[in-house]
C-alpha positions in Angstrom: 31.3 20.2 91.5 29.1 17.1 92.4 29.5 13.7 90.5 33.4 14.6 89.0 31.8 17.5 86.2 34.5 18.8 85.3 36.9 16.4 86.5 39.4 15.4 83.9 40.0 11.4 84.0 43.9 10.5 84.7 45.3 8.8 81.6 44.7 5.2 80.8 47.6 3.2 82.0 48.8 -0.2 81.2 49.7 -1.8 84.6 52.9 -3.0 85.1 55.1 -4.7 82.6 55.1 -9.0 83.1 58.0 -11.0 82.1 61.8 -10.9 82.1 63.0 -7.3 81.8 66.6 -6.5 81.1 68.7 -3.2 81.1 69.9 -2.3 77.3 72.2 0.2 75.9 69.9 1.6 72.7 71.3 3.7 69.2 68.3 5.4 68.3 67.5 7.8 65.5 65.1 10.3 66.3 63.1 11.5 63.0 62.7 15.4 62.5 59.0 14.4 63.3 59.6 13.1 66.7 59.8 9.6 66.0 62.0 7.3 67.9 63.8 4.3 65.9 65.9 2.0 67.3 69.1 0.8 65.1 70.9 -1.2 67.7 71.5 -3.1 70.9 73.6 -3.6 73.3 73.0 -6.4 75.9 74.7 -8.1 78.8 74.3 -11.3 78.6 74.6 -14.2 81.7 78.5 -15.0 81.4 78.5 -11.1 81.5 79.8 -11.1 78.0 78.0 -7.8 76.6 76.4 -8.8 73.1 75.8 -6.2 70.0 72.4 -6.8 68.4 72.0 -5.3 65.1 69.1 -7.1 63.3 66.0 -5.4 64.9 62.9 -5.4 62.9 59.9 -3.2 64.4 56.4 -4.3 64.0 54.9 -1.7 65.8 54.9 0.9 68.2 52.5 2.1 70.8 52.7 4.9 73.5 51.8 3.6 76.8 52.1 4.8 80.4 53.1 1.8 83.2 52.4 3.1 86.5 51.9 6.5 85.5 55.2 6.1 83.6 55.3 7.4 80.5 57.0 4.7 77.5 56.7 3.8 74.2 56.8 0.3 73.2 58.1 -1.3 70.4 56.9 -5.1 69.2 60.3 -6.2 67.3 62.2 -9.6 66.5 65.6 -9.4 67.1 68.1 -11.4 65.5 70.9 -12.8 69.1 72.8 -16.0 68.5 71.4 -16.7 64.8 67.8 -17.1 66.7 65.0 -14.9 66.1 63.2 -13.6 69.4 59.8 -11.8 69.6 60.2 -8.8 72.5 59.1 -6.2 73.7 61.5 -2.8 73.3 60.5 -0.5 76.4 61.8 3.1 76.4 60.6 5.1 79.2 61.0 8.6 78.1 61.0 11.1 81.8 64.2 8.4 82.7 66.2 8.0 79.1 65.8 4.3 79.9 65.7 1.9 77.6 64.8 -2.4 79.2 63.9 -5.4 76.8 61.1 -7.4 77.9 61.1 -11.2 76.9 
């Protein structure tokens, strides 16, 4: 077929992710809708002490694909140390892998 008629587009995909990315350990619920929530955190921090974070609020969420990868990513603060942070919560569903993206 001439000109791409016919031709479904790939999916829109959002790049690469920027910034400091760090392995996490995630408790999630999953709702009976599908949903993913995460309840808590588990992060290893740089004197290798591994921190529990349990203070997570969620803003939003937003299904994205990074380099064809599909993820869902969730705008939270998180309460670590008594100082709130603004990250990015990555789960990238085909690997069960969760990374938090300052």
């Amino acid at each position: 077929m001439a000109f791409g008629i016919g031709v479904n587009p790939p999916e829109a995909d959002a790049g690469s992710v920027r910034g400091i990315q760090r392995k996490v350990a995630c408790e999630c619920w999953f709702t009976s809708t599908g949903r993913v929530m995460p309840l808590m955190l588990k992060i290893q921090d740089e004197d290798g002490e591994i921190r529990t974070i349990r203070e997570i609020t969620v803003h939003s969420q937003e299904k994205k694909r990074y380099a064809g990868i599909p993820a869902i990513e969730y705008d939270c603060t998180l309460v670590l140390r008594g100082q709130s942070r603004r990250v990015r919560l990555i789960y990238y569903q085909s690997e069960n892998r969760w990374v938090l993206n300052f």
